[in-house]
C-alpha positions as CSV (number, residue, x, y, z in Angstrom):
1,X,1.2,-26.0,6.6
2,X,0.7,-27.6,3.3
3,X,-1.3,-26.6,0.2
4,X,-1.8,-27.3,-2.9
5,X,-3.4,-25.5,-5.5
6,X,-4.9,-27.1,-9.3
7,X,-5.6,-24.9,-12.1
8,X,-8.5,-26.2,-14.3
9,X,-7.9,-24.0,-17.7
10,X,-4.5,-23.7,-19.4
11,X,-2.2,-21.0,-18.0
12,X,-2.0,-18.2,-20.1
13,X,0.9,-14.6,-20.0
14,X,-1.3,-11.6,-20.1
15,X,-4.6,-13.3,-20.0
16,X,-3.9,-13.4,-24.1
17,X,-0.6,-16.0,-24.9
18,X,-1.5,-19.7,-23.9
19,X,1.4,-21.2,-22.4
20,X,0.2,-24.8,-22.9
21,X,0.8,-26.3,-19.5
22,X,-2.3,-26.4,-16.7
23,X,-0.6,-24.5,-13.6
24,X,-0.6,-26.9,-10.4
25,X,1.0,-25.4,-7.4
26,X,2.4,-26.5,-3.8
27,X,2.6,-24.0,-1.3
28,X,4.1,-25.1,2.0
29,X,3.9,-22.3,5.0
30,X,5.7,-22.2,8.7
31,X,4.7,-19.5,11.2
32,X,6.5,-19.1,14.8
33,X,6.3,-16.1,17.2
34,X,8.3,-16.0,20.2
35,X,8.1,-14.5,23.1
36,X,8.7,-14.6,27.3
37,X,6.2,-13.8,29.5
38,X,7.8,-12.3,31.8
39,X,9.3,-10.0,29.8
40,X,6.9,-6.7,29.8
41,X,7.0,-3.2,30.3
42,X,4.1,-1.2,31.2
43,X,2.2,-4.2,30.2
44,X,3.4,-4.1,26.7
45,X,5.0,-7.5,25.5
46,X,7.4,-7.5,23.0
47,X,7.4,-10.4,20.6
48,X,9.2,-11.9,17.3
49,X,7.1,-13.5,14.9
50,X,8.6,-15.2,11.7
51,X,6.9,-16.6,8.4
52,X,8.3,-18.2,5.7
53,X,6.6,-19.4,2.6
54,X,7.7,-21.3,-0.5
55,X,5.5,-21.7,-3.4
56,X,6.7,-24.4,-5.8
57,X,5.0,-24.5,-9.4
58,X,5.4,-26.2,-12.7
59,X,5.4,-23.0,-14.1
60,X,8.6,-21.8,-12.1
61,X,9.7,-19.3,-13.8
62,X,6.6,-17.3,-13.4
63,X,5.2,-18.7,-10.1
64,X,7.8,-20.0,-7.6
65,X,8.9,-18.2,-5.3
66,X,10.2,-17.8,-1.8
67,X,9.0,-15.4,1.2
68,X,10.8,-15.0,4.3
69,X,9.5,-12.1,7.0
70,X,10.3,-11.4,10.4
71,X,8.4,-8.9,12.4
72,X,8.6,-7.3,16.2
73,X,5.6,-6.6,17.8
74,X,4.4,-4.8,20.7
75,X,1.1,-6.5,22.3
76,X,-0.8,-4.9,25.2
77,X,-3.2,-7.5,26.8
78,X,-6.2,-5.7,28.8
C-alpha cells in the first residue's frame, strides 16, 4: 500500500527548535502471510507472515526509516 502523509505547521525538534521545512511523508507498506492448508496439527495451522515498511521523508534524517518483521503464527480455526 501507498500513503502519503502532509504536515500543515513547520516541523519543529523538541516541540521548541523550528527546523524550517513543513514535513511531507511517503510511506509505502507490503504485507504477505503464507501458509498450506493442509499443513495442520491438531487443527493448529502454522503460518509465516512478513511486513515491511519504508517511510521516506524530506526530513530524513529524523523520519525515514525502514521496518522489516517476520512472524510465525499458530492459528486454530473452530
Amino acid at each position: 500500500s501507498y500513503a502519503q502523509r502532509n504536515y500543515k505547521d513547520q516541523a519543529k525538534l523538541g516541540e521548541m527548535i523550528p527546523l524550517g521545512k513543513v514535513r511531507n511523508d511517503k510511506i509505502y507498506s507490503v504485507n504477505l502471510t503464507l501458509w498450506k492448508r493442509d499443513w495442520h496439527v491438531w487443527g493448529i495451522t502454522p503460518k509465516l507472515h512478513f511486513n515491511w515498511k519504508k517511510q521516506d521523508s524530506n526530513l530524513p534524517s529524523m523520519y525515514s526509516y525502514t521496518q522489516k518483521n517476520v512472524n510465525l503464527i499458530f492459528e486454530k480455526t473452530f
